[in-house]
N, C-alpha and C positions, 0 to 999 in steps of 0.2 A: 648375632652371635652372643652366648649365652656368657660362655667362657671354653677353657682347653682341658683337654685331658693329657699329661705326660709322659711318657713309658719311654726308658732311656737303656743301653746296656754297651758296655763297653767292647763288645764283641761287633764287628762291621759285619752288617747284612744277618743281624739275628732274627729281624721281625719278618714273615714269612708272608704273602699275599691275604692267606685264610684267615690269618690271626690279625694283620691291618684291617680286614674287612669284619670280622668278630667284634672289634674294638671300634669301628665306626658303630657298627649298629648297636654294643652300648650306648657310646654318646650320645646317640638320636634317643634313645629309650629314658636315660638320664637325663636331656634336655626334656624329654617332653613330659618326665615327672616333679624334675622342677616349676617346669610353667604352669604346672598344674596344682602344685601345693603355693607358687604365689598367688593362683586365681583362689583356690579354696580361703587362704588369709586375705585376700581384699575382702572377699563374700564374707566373712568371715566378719570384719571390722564394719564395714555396709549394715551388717543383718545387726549388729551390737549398737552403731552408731543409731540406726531405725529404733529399733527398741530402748535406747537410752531416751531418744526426742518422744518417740511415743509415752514413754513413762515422764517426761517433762512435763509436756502437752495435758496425759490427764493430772499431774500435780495442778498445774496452772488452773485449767480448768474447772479443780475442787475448790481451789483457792477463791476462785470469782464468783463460783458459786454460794461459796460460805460468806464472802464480803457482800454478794447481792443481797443474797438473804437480811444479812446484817442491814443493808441501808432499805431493806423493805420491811422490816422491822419498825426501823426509827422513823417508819413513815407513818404508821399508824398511832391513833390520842390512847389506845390504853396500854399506857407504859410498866403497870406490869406485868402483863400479858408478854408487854416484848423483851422484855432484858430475861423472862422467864425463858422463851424463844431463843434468847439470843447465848444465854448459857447451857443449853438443850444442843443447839447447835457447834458451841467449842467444843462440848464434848462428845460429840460425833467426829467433828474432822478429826481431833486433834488424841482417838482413844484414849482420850482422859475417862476417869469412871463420876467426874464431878465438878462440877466449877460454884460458882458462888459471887455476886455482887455486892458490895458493900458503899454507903455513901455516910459523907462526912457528916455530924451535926453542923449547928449553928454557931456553935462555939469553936470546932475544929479539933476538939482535944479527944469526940471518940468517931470511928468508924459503926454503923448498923448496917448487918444483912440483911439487903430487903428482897433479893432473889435470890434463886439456886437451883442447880437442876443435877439429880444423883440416883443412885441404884435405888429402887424402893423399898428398898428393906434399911437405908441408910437414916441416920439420925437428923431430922432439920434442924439447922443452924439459924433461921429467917427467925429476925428477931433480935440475935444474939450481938453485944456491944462489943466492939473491939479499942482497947485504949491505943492509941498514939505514942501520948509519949512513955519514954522507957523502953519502946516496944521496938527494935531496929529494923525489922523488915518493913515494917509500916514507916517508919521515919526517913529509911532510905528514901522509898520509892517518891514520898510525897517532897522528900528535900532535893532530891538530884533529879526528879523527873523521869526517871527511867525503870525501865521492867527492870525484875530481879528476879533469878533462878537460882534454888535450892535443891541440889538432887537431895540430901541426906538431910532429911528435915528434924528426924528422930536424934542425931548428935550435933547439928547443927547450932553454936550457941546463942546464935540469933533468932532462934525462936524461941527462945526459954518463955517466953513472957504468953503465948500461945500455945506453949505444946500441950497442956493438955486438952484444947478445944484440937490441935491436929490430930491426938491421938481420938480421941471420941468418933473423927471423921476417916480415921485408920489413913492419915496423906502420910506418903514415904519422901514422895520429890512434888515442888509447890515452885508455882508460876503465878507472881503478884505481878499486874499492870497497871500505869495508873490509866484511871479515866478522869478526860480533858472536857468540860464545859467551857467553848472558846477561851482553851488557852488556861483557863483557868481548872485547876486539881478537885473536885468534889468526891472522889471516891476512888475505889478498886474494883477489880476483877481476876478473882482467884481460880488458877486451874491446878487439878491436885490430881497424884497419881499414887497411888496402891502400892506399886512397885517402884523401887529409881527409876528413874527414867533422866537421860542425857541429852541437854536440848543444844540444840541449834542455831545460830542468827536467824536463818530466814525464818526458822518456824516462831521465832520470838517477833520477828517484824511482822506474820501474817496476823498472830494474834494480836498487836497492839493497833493494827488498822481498822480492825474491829471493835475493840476499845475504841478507837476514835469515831464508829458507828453508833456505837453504845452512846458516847456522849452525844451527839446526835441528838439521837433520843430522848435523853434527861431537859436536852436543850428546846428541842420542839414541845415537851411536853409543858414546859416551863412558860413558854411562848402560851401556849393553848391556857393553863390556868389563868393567865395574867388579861387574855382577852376575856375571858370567862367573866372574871370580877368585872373589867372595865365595861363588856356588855350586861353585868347586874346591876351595877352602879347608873348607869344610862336609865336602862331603862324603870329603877326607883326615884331617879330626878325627872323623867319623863310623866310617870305616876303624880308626883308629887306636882307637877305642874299644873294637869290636866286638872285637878282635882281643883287647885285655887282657881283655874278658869273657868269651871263650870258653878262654884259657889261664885264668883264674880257675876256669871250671868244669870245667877236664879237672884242676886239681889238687885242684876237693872231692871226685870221681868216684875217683881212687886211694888205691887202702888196703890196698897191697903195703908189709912189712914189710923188705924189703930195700932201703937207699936207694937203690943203683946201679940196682937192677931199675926203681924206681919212678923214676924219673930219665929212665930210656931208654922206660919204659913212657909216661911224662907225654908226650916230645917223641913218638912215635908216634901215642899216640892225640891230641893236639893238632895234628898235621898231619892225620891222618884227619878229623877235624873241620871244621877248617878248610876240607879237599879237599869236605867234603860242603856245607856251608855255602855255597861257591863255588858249586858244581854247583847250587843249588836256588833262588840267586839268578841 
């Protein structure tokens, strides 16, 4: 039972057999149209609940996809190739119209962009030095460790020290990250928007995982120079060995009693040596 229906009258024996029977077969008609707009609201929240998970699922989905990407990136030696790749791809997921990489000097006091990826009719910034200090949005990010979001870039007073490089890039709302070389701050990663735009936690948490992709990258490629050298360095003391061992044996090899002769004989056959040596490697 669903519930009751009432009909009351102070008059004894007013309700007539046709009319109890009229008023049962609303109730049945009324019950079975309520059960039937609670079935269409379950269907109803069902079809919304589906469709919310399904719009989860492909968020999730873009999300792994843009972080895979990111650490297939950081997987390959020419690194600018990937952080080019990899600010190509922020601004895909994230319909930004532009991003940009920046990494610290040696001294720490300016930022240089050395990638960037934006509309083609856009201005290149690669190249272009960004100071540190005075400069708050840069000083935030690299002192407290944390992304910083600017929707209104253009009144914002923390970008005075920038704005006219944001204006040149026409950024309305700007999303600074930093990038982490284990643990350690070596740069930024700028995503810039045309229009305000109103961010989010997560969407700041997917970008800065990426960032931690990014650094990755700067960090394998770091690894990769450093072997580079120490496999030059090897094999120039290798060289340099070889070279004393085989003038060692062109001088136990002669056993001419004239020094001059044995002198100009030594540097002769020591270059023929050598010439052959070369040739077989």
């Amino acid at each position: 039972m669903m519930g009751f229906l009432l009909l009351d009258s102070a008059q004894p024996d007013f309700f007539t057999i046709e009319q109890i029977r009229h008023l049962s077969f609303f109730c049945n008609q009324a019950a079975i149209a309520l059960e039937n707009a609670q079935l269409y609201a379950k269907a109803s929240r069902e079809l919304n609940e589906r469709h919310h998970a399904q719009r989860e699922l492909t968020r999730r989905l873009r999300e792994m996809e843009l972080l895979n990407r990111a650490i297939l990136h950081a997987a390959t030696l020419d690194l600018d190739q990937a952080l080019n790749h990899i600010c190509r791809d922020l601004t895909h997921h994230f319909a930004a119209p532009q991003s940009g990489i920046a990494l610290l000097d040696s001294t720490g006091q300016n930022l240089t962009v050395i990638a960037e990826y934006g509309p083609s009719n856009s201005v290149s910034v690669v190249g272009a030095v960004i100071p540190v200090q005075n400069n708050p949005t840069t000083e935030y990010v690299l002192t407290k460790r944390q992304p910083l979001a600017i929707v209104d870039v253009e009144n914002d007073d923390r970008m005075a020290p920038i704005r006219e490089l944001m204006r040149k890039r026409r950024v309305a709302s700007l999303l600074l990250l930093p990038l982490f070389v284990r643990d350690e701050i070596v740069g930024t990663i700028g995503l810039d928007w045309f229009e305000p735009h109103t961010f989010d936690e997560h969407e700041i948490e997917v970008a800065q995982s990426v960032a931690r992709a990014t650094g990755q990258a700067l960090d394998n490629a770091r690894l990769y120079r450093t072997m580079q050298q120490e496999l030059a360095e090897r094999q120039r003391a290798e060289s340099r060995e070889r070279r004393q061992r085989e003038f060692i044996e062109v001088l136990h090899d002669v056993s001419i009693h004239d020094d001059g002769d044995a002198t100009a004989f030594t540097r002769r056959e020591y270059t023929r040596r050598s010439s052959l040596a070369a040739h077989r490697r």
